[in-house]
Structure formats: structure tokens, C-alpha cells
DONUSE-443026 format. One record per residue (C-alpha): residue in three letters; residue number from 0; x, y, z. Coordinates in Angstrom, 3 decimals. Layout:
! residues N
@residu->ALA, num->NUM, c1->X, c2->Y, c3->Z
...
//
This chain:
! residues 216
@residu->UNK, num->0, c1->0.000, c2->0.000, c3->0.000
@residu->UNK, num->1, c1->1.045, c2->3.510, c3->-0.703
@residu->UNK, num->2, c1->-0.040, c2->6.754, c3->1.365
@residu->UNK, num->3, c1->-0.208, c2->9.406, c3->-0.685
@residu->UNK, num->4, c1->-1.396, c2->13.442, c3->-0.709
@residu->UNK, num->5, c1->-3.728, c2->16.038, c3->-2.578
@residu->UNK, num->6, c1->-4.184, c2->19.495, c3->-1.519
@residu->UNK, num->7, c1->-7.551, c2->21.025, c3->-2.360
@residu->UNK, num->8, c1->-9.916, c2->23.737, c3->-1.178
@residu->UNK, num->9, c1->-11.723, c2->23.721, c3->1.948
@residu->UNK, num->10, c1->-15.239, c2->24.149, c3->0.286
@residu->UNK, num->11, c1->-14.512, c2->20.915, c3->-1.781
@residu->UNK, num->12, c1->-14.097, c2->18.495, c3->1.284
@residu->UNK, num->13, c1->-17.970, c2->17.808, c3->1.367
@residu->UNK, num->14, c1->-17.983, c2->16.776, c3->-2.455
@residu->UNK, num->15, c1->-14.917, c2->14.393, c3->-1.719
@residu->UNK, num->16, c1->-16.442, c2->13.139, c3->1.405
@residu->UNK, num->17, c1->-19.345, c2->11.788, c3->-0.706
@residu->UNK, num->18, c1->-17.680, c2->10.959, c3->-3.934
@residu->UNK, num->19, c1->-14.131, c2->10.780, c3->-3.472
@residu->UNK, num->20, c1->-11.627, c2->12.909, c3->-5.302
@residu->UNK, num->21, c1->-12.911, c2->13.419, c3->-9.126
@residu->UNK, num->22, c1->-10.645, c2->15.214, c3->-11.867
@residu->UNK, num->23, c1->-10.722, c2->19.346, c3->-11.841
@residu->UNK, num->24, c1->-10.554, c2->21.399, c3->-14.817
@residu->UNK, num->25, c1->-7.786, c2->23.528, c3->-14.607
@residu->UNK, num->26, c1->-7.606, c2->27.015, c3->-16.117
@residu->UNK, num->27, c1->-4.999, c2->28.304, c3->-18.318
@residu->UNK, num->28, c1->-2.430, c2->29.943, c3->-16.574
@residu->UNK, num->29, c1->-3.692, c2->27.992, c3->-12.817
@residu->UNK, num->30, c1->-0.462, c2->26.266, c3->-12.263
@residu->UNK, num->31, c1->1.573, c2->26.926, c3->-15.385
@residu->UNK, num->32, c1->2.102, c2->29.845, c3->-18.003
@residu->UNK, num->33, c1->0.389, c2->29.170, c3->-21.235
@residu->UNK, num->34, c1->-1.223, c2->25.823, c3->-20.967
@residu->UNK, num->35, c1->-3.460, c2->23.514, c3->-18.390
@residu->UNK, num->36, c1->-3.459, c2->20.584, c3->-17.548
@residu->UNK, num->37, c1->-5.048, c2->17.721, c3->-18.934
@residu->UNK, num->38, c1->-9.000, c2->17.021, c3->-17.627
@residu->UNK, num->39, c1->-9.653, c2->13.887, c3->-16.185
@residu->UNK, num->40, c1->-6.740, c2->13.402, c3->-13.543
@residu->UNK, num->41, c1->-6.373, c2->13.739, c3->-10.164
@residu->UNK, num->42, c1->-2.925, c2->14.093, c3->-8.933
@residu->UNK, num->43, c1->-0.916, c2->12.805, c3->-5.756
@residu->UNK, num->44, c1->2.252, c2->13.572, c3->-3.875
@residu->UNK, num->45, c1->4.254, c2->12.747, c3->-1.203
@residu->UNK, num->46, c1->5.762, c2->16.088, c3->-0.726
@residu->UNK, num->47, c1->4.053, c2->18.948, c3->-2.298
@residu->UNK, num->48, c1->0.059, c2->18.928, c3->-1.383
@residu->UNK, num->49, c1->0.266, c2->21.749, c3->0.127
@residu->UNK, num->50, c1->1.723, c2->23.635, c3->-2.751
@residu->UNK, num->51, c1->-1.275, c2->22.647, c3->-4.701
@residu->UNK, num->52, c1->-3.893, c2->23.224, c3->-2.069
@residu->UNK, num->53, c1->-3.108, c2->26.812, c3->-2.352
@residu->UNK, num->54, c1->-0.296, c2->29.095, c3->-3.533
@residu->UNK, num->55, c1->-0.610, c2->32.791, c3->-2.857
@residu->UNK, num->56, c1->2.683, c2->34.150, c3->-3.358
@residu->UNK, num->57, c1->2.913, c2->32.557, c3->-7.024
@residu->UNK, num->58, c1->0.353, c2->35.094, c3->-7.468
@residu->UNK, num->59, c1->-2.160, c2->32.814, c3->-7.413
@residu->UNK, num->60, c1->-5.632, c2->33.391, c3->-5.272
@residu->UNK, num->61, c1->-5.222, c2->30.036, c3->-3.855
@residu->UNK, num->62, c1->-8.405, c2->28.841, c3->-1.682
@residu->UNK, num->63, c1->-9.950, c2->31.574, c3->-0.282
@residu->UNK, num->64, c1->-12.028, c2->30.012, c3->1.816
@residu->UNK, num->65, c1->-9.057, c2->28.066, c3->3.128
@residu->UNK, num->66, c1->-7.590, c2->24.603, c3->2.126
@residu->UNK, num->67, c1->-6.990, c2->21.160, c3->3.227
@residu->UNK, num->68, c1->-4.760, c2->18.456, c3->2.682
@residu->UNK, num->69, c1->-6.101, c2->14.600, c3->2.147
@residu->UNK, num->70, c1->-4.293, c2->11.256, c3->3.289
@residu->UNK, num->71, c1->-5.149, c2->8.875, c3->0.552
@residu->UNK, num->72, c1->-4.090, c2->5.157, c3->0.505
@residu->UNK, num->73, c1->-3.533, c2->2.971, c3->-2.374
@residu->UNK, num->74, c1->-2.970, c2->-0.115, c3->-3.801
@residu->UNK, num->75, c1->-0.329, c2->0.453, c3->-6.862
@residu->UNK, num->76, c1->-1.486, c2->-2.908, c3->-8.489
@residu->UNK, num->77, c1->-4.700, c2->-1.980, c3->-8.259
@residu->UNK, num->78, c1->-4.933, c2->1.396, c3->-9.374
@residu->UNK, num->79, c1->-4.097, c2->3.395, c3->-12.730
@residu->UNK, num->80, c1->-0.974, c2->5.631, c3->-12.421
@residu->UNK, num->81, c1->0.508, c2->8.011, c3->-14.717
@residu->UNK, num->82, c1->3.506, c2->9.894, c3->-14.523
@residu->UNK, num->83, c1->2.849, c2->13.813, c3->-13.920
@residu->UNK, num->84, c1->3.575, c2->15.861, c3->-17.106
@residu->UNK, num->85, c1->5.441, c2->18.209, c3->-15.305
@residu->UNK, num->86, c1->7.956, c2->15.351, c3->-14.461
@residu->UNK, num->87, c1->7.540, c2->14.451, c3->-18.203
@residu->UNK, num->88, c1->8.486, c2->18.182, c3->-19.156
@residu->UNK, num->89, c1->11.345, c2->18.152, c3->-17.056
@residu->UNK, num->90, c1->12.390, c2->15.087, c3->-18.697
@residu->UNK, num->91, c1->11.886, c2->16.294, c3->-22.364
@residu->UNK, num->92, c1->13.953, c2->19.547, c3->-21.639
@residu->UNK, num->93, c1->16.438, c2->17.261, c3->-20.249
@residu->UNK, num->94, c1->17.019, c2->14.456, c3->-22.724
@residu->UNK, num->95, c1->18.577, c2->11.542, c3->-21.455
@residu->UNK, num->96, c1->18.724, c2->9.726, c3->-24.710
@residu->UNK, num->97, c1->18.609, c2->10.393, c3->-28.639
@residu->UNK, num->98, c1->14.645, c2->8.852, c3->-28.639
@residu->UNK, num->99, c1->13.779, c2->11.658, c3->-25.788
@residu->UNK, num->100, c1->15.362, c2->14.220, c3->-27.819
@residu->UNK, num->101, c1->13.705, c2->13.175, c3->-30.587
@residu->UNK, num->102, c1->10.053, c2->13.638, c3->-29.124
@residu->UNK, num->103, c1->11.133, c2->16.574, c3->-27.877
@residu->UNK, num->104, c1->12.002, c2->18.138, c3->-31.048
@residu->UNK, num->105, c1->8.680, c2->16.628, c3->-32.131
@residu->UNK, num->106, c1->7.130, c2->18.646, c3->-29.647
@residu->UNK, num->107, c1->8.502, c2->22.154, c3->-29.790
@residu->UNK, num->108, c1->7.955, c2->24.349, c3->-27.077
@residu->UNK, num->109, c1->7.863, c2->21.584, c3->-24.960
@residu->UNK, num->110, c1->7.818, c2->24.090, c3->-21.848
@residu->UNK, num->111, c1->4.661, c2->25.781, c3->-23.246
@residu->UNK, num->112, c1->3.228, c2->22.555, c3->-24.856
@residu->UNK, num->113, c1->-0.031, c2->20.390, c3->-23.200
@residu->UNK, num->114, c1->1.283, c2->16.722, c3->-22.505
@residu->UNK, num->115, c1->-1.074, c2->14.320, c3->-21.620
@residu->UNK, num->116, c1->0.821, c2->11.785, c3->-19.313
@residu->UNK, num->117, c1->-2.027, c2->8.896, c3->-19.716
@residu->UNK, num->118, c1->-0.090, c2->8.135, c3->-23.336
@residu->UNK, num->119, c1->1.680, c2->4.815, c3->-23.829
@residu->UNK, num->120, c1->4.623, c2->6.704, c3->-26.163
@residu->UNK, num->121, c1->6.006, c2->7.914, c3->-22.003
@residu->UNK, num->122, c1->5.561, c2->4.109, c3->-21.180
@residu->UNK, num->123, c1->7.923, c2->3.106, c3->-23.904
@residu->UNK, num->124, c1->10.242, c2->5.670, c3->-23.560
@residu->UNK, num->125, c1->10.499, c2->4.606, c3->-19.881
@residu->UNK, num->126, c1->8.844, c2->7.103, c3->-17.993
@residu->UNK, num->127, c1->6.790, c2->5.524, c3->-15.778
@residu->UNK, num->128, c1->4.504, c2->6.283, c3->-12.548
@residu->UNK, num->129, c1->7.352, c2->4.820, c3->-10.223
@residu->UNK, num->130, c1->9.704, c2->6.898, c3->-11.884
@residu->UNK, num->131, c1->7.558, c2->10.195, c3->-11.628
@residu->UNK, num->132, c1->7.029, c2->9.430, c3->-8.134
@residu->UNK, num->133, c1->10.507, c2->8.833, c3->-6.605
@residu->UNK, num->134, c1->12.109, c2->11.338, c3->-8.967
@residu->UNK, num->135, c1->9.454, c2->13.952, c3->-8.949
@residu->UNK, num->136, c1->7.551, c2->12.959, c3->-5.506
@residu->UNK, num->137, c1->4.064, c2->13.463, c3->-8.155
@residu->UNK, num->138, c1->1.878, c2->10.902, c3->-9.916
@residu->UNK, num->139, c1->-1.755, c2->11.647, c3->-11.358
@residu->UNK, num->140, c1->-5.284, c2->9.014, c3->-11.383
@residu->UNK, num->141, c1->-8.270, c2->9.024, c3->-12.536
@residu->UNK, num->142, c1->-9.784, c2->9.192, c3->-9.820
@residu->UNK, num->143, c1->-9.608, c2->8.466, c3->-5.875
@residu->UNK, num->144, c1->-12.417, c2->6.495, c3->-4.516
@residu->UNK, num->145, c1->-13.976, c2->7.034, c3->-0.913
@residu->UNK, num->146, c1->-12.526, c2->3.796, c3->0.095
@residu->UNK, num->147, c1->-8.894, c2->5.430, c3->-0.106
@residu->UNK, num->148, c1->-9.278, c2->8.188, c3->1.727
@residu->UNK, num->149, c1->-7.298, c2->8.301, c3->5.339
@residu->UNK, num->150, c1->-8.752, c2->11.648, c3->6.509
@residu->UNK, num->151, c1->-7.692, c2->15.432, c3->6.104
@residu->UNK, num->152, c1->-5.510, c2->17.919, c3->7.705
@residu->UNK, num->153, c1->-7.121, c2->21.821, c3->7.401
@residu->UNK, num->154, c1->-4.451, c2->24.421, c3->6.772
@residu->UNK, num->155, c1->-4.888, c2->27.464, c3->8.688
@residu->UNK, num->156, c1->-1.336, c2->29.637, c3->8.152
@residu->UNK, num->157, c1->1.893, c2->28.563, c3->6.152
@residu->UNK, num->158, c1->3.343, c2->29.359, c3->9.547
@residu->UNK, num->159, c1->2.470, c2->25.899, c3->10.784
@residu->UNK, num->160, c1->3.843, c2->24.109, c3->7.978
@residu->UNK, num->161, c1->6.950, c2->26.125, c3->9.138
@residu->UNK, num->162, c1->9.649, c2->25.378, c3->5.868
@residu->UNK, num->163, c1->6.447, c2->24.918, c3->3.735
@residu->UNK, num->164, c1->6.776, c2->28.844, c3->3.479
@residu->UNK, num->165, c1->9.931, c2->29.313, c3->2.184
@residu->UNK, num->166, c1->10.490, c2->30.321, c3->-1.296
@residu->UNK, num->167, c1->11.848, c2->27.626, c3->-3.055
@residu->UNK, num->168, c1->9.253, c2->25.644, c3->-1.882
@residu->UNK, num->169, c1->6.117, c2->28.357, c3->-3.308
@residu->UNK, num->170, c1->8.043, c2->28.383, c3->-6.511
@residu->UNK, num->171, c1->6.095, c2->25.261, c3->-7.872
@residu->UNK, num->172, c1->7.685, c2->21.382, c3->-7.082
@residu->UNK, num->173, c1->10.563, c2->20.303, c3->-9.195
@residu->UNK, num->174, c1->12.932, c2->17.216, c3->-9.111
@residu->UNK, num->175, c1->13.962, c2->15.554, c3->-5.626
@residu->UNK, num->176, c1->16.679, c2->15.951, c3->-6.454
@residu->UNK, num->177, c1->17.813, c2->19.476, c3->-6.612
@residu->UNK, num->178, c1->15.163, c2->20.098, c3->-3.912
@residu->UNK, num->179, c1->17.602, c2->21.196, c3->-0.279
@residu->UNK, num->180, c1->14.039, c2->20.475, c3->1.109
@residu->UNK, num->181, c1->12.197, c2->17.159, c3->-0.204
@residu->UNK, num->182, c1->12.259, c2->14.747, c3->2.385
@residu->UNK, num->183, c1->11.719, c2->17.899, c3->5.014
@residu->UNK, num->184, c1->8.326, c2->18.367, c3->3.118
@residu->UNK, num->185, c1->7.618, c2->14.803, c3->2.910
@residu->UNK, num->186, c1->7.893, c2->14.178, c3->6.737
@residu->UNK, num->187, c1->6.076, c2->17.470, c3->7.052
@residu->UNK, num->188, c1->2.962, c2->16.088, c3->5.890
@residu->UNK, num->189, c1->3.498, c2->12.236, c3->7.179
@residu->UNK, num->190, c1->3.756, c2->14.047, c3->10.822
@residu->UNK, num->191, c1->0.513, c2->15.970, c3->10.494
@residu->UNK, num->192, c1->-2.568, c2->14.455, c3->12.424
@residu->UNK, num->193, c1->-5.380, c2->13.478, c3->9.805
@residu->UNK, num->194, c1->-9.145, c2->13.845, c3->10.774
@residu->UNK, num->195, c1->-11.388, c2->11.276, c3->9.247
@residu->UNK, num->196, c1->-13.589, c2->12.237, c3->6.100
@residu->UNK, num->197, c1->-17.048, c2->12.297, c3->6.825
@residu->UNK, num->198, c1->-19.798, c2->14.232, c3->5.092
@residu->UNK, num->199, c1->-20.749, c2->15.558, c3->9.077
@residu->UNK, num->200, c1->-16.858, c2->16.152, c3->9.906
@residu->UNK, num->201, c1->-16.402, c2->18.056, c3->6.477
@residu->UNK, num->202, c1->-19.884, c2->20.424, c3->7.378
@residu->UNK, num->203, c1->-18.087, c2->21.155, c3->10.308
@residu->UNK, num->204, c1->-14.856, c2->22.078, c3->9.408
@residu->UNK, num->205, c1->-16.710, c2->24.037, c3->6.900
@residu->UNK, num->206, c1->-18.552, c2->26.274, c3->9.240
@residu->UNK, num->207, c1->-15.531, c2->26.669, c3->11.594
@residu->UNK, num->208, c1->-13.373, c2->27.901, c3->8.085
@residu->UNK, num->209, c1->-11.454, c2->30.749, c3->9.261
@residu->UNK, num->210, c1->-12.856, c2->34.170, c3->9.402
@residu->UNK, num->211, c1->-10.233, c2->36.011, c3->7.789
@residu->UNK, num->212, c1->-11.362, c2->33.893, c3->4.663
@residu->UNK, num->213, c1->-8.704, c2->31.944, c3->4.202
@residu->UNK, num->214, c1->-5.209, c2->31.114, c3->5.079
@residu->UNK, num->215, c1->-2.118, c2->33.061, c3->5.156
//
């Protein structure tokens, strides 16, 4: 079994309490300049939920009504995993090989272009799930059933996430690798206490939602 993270408004926990987590539609522009992400994923991490449960100081608006981060539990074998494309995008402005280069020139602007990670040409050129997750601490899903989720953690400041606000961390995620901070962030959020998900436990938290509207 894996545990795994998403970060997600506050307002959406009744929704996910009922249905699970279902695939967004990003906007243009939400998380990256001059494309979206593909519909129909959800995406998990092991370091950076909560990143994408809000991001303010990317100029971004964030949650305003504050934000949460879910504890989800899965069963690799049992379970569709994709790579995340911005692991993919790293990789194709990166080439490790003539073939990558290849589909890279194929591509363009690859750090512009919309790369859908569900595609069997990553698969072949071995960029897998397992890969995207240990090098990139990021995989997407279609979809997170009720049955996997642990519980959720409410964020009320970046203050008590504590290295969660420093810059290079706000920037956006990028490879473990180069990241001073990964495994900080990773037993960050393994530390954190996680209430259980329950449509009367999500109600509540969403009356008690800060009054400031929303997190710092």
C-alpha cells in the first residue's frame, strides 16, 4: 500500500467526502504559463500537497475560503498511475537519450506545450509512474475512490507548515533531487494528524473555516 497526498480547497471536502476525489478542470495559466493541464486526472504527492492546495505568493488566489490536505491510501497494483507531465516536461527539456530528444524536437515548445501523461509513447520511452514518483515525488489518477481516503488535515497559516513557506518551496515542485528540502516536506505532511472524512466532519470544518477567509 502507498499513502499518498492532494491538496484542495476547503469548500470541496464535502464533495470528496461523498464521492471521493474526481478530476478538476484547470484554467490556463492555474499552475503553469500558457497551458493547463489535462481534464480527467487527479494528482498525488508525497511532498508537495500543500503547494497545490493553495499558492498565494505565485500570485495565485489560492483557496480563499481556506484549504486542506487529504491522506489517501492505495494499492499500486490496483490502481491506474501516470507519470505527472510536469515530471515528463522536465524530462523532455532534459534528454537523457537520442529517442527523448527526438520527441522533444517533435514537440517544440515543450515548456509551453499540453502533454497528456495517460499516453503509452512515455511508457515506452520509460517514464513511468514509479519513476515520476521517486524522482518527482508526483503521480496523477483518474480518480480516488472514498474507500482510499485516510482523513484530512485543514491548513490554517503557512506558519504551521513552518519550511512549507519558504520560497523555493512556493516556486512550484521540481525534481527531488535538486530540492535542499524534499524529504523535510515529505515528513512534514506524514507528521501531520489526519481527521477522518465524513460528510458531518467536512460540514463542520466548513462552518468553523477561518474568518479572515482563508489562510495566510
Amino acid at each position: 500500500m502507498l499513502d499518498l497526498f492532494h491538496g484542495t480547497a476547503l469548500s470541496r471536502l464535502p464533495q470528496i467526502a461523498r464521492e471521493g476525489i474526481r478530476p478538476g478542470f484547470a484554467a490556463p495559466n492555474q499552475w503553469n504559463e500558457g497551458w493547463k493541464s489535462p481534464a480527467g486526472l487527479v494528482y498525488l504527492t508525497n511532498r508537495w500537497a500543500a503547494y497545490y492546495a493553495g499558492n498565494p505568493r505565485a500570485g495565485l488566489e489560492g483557496a480563499p475560503d481556506g484549504a486542506v490536505i487529504i491522506r489517501v491510501r492505495i494499492d499500486p497494483a490496483g490502481v491506474q498511475l501516470f507519470p505527472d507531465e510536469d515530471y515528463l516536461r522536465y524530462l523532455l527539456e532534459h534528454p537523457e537519450s537520442d529517442a527523448v530528444q527526438e520527441v522533444a524536437k517533435s514537440i517544440g515548445d515543450v515548456r509551453h506545450a499540453s502533454i497528456d501523461p495517460t499516453e503509452s509513447l512515455w511508457q515506452e520511452l520509460g517514464f513511468t509512474w514509479e519513476r515520476s514518483f521517486t524522482e518527482y515525488g508526483s503521480v496523477a489518477t483518474p480518480h480516488v475512490d472514498v474507500g482510499w481516503l485516510v482523513g484530512f488535515h485543514q491548513i490554517l497559516s503557512w506558519e504551521e507548515f513552518g519550511i512549507f513557506a519558504e520560497e523555493d518551496y512556493l516556486k512550484r515542485p521540481f525534481p527531488i533531487k535538486i530540492c535542499y528540502h524534499a524529504e523535510a516536506f515529505k515528513d512534514e505532511l506524514e507528521r501531520r494528524s489526519y481527521n477522518a472524512i465524513s460528510d458531518a466532519a467536512s460540514r463542520a470544518y466548513n462552518r468553523c473555516r477561518p474568518a479572515t477567509g482563508g489562510f495566510r
